[in-house]
PABA-595742 format. One line per field, with one value per residue (C-alpha): chain; residue number from 1; z, y, x. Coordinates in Angstrom, 2 decimals, always signed. Each point is the difference from the previous one (the first is absolute). Last residue first. Layout:
c (A  ...)
k (NUM  ...)
up (Z  ...)
north (Y  ...)
east (X  ...)
END
This chain:
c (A  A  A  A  A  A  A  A  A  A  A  A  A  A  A  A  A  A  A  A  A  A  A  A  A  A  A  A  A  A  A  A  A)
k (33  32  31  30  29  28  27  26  25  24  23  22  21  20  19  18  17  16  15  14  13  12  11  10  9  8  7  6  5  4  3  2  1)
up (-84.30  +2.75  -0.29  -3.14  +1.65  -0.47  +1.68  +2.82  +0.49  -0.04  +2.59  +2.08  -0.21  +0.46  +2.97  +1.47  -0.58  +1.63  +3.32  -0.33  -0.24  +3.20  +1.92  -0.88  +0.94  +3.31  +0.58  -0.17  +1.85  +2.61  -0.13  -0.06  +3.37)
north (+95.09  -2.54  -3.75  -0.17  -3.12  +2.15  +3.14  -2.64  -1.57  +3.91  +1.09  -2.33  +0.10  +3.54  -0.75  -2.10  +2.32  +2.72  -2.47  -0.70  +3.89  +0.72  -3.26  +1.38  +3.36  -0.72  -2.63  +2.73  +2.58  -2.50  -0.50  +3.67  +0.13)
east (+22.54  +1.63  -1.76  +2.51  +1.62  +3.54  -1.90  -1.15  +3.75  +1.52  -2.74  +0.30  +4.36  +0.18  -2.30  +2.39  +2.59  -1.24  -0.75  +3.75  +0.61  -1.97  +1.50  +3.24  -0.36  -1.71  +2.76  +2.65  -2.26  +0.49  +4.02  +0.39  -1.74)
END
């Protein structure tokens, strides 16, 4: 059970980090106002 929400936490903060990552490439490419 622990194990689960484990990978649920993960996956959520990897997907967070992806977007980070979007969003900080398109603010850099000034496509972000």
């Amino acid at each position: 059970m622990a194990r689960e929400a484990i990978r649920q936490n993960y996956n959520v903060q990897f997907v967070t980090a992806t977007l980070m990552a979007m969003l900080a490439k398109a603010h850099s490419k000034g496509s972000l106002d």
